[in-house]
N, C-alpha and C positions, 0 to 999 in steps of 0.2 A: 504494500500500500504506500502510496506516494504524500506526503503530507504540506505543503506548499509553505514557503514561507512570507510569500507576496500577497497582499490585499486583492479580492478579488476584481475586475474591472467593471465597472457598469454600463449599460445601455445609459443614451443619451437621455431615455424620458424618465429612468430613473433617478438619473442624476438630478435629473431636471427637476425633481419632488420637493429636495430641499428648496429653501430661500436663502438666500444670503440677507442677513443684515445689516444693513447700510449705515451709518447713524450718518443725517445728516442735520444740520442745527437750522432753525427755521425761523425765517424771519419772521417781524409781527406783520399781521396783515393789516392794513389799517381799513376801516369801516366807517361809510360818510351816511348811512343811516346811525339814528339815532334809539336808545331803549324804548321799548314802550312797556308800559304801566299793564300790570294784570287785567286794569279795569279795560284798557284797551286795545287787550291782546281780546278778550270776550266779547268788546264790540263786533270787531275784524272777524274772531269767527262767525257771529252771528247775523253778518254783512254778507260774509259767504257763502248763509243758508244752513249754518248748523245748528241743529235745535236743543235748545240749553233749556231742559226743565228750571232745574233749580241751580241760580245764579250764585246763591250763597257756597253752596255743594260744591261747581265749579270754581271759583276763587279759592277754596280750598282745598282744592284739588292740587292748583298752582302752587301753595306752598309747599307740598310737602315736598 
């Protein structure tokens, strides 16, 4: 019996399996909207038709 002492080679697509990770450092992105307010993130949904039984329920939904 012959016992190797070399790694064995792999196909390309299992090579391929891994990822390498890269670390690359990222800049800030900068953002020309501004925050909006829970109360009017709830308008905005409900401008786009979604329907908010209870308005209380949903605002504390936001904070958790």
């Amino acid at each position: 019996m012959f016992a190797s002492t070399c790694l064995p080679r792999f196909s390309f697509e299992q090579r391929a399996q891994g990822e390498l990770f890269i670390y690359n450092k990222m800049s800030k992105k900068l953002y020309s909207k501004t925050a909006t307010s829970y109360t009017e993130q709830l308008k905005q949904l409900k401008s786009r038709g979604l329907n908010i039984e209870d308005e209380h329920k949903a605002f504390y939904i936001f904070l958790k």
